[in-house]
N, C-alpha and C positions, 0 to 999 in steps of 0.2 A: 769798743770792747766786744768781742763777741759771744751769741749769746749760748748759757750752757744747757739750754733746753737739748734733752734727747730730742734725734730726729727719729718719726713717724717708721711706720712699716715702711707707708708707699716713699717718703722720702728717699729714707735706704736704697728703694727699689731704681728711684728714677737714677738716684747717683751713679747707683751700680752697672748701669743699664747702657750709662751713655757709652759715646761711641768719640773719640778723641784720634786727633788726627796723628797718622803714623802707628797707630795700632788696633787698627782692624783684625777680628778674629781674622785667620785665613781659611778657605775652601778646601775641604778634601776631596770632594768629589762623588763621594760613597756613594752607593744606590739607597734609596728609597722606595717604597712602594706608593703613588700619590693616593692610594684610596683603600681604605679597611676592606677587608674577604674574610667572608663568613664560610666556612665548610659546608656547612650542615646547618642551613637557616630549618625550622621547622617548618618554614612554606613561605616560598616568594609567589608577591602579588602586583603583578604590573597595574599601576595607576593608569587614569583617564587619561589622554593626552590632553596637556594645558593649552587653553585658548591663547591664543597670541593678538589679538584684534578684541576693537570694540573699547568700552567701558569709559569714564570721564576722563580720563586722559593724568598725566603723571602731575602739573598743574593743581589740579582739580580736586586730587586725592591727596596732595602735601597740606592741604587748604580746611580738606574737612578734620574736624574733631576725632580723636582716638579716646576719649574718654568715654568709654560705653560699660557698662557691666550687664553681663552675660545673665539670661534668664533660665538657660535650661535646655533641654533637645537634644537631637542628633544633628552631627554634622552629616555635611553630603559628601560622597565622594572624590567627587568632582571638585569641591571647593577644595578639600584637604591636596589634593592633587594640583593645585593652582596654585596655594600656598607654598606646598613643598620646593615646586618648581621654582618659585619667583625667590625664596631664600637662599637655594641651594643647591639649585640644578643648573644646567648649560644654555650658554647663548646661541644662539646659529652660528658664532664662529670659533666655538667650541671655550670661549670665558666660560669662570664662574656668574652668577649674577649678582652675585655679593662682590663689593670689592675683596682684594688681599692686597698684601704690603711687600711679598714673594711670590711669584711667578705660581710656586706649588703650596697650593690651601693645606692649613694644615687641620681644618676643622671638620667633625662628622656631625651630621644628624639625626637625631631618634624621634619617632614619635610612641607618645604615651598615649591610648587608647583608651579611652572608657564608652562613650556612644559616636560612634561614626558606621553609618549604613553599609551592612555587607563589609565591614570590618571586624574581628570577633578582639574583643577585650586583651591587652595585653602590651608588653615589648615591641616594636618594630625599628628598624636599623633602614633609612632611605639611602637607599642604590642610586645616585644621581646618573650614573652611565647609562644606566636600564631603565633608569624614571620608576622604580619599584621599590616595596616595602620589604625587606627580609625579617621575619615573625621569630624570634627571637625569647620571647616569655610565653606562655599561654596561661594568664593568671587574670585576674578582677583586678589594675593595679590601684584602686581609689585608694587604698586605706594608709598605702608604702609611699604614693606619688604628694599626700596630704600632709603626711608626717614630716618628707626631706623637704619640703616646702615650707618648714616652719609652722607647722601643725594649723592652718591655713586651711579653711573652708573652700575645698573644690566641689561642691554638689552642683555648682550648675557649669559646671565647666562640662564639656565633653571631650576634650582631648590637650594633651600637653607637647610639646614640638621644646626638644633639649638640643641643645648646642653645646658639644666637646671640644677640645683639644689635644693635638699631639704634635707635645716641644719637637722629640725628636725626629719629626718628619720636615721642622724645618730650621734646624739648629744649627747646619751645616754655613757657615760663616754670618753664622747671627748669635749666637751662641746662647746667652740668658738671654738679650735680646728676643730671642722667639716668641716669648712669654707676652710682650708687649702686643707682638703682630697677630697674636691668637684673638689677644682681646679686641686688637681693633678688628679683627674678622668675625668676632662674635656678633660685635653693637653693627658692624655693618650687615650681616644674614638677616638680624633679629629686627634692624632694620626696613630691610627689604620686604619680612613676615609680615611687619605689621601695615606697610603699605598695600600688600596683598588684603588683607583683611579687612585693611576701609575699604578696599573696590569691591572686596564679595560681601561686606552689612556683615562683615562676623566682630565679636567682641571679643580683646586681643589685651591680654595684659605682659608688659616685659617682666620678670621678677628674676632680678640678680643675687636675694636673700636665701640662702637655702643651706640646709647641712649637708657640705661636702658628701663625705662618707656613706650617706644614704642614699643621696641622688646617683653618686657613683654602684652604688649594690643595684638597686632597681635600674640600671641602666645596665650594666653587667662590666663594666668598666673598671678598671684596677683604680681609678683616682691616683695613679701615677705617672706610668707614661702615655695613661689619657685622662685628663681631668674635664669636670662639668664644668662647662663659663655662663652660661646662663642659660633661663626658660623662657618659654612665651607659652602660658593657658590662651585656650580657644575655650567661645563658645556660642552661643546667637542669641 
């Protein structure tokens, strides 16, 4: 007898989602843009170049602990520039370094500023083409970034690293499906951050809990056709 429990959101979700043979959405073709443009960023800042060589090796860093809580300080540079790259920037053979599930990524990311050296407080929007930061806010964002996080004690964090997405850049014969492939492009970037982070000693937490609606204002994002799929706080 079957049972009359309501199904779940994510039930709904998975039902709704699959993919049954002889009717696949079909392809239109349309153009896309694969990456956000900014007009009039308030001031692009090209990052370090990330080292490519060196460090315990991929082994090594899957092995050590991520359980660390963050004491306080500025980040360096250099590391945020290591990081950025290792989540969400290019291969040498022009990949992402995050997996995706479609040829074209449909994920952006922001970093949130509070202390990082020769970085001034605020918004940044990462340029993966140009390996650069586009400045975007120029605000203290502690008080807005603590709030959409679920009113969350960041004082010893110095920096937040946001991961969006945008359905419609890859909807085109995937159609609700897209939703799916954002997520697994999120956990795989966020992934890839936190791996970054055991090799530079920074203290890295994932946090997927957060109010929609606010993390989308402080990021400058409509929370429509691009919504926030998760965080990663940095700190040392």
């Amino acid at each position: 007898m079957p049972s009359s429990r309501e199904k779940t959101i994510g039930e709904n979700f998975q039902a709704q989602t699959k993919y049954r043979r002889g009717a696949l959405p079909p392809k239109t073709g349309k153009a896309v843009s694969p990456f956000k443009v900014y007009a009039n960023p308030l001031e692009v800042a090209a990052l370090p170049v990330p080292e490519l060589s060196g460090g315990k090796g991929l082994w090594g860093t899957l092995a050590t602990t991520r359980e660390s809580i963050p004491e306080g300080g500025r980040l360096r540079q250099g590391d945020v520039s290591q990081l950025l790259w290792a989540s969400s920037g290019f291969t040498y053979g022009g990949q992402r370094t995050h997996a995706t599930a479609v040829p074209l990524a449909g994920l952006e990311t922001y970093l949130v500023v509070r202390q990082i050296e020769d970085v001034f407080p605020g918004v940044y929007h990462y340029n993966p083409r140009e390996h650069a930061l586009e400045h975007l806010v120029q605000t203290e964002p502690s008080l807005e970034l603590a709030d959409a996080l679920l009113d969350t004690d960041i004082s010893a964090c110095a920096a937040a690293v946001a991961y969006t997405g945008l359905p419609g850049r890859i909807d085109d014969g995937a159609k609700s499906r897209a939703y799916r492939y954002l997520y697994l492009e999120a956990g795989a970037a966020a992934q890839c951050a936190m791996l970054a982070a055991v090799e530079l000693g920074l203290a890295a937490t994932v946090r997927a809990e957060f109010y929609d609606d606010e993390l989308a204002r402080l990021l400058q994002i409509d929370g429509v056709s691009e919504v926030p799929l998760c965080v990663l706080t940095l700190g040392t």
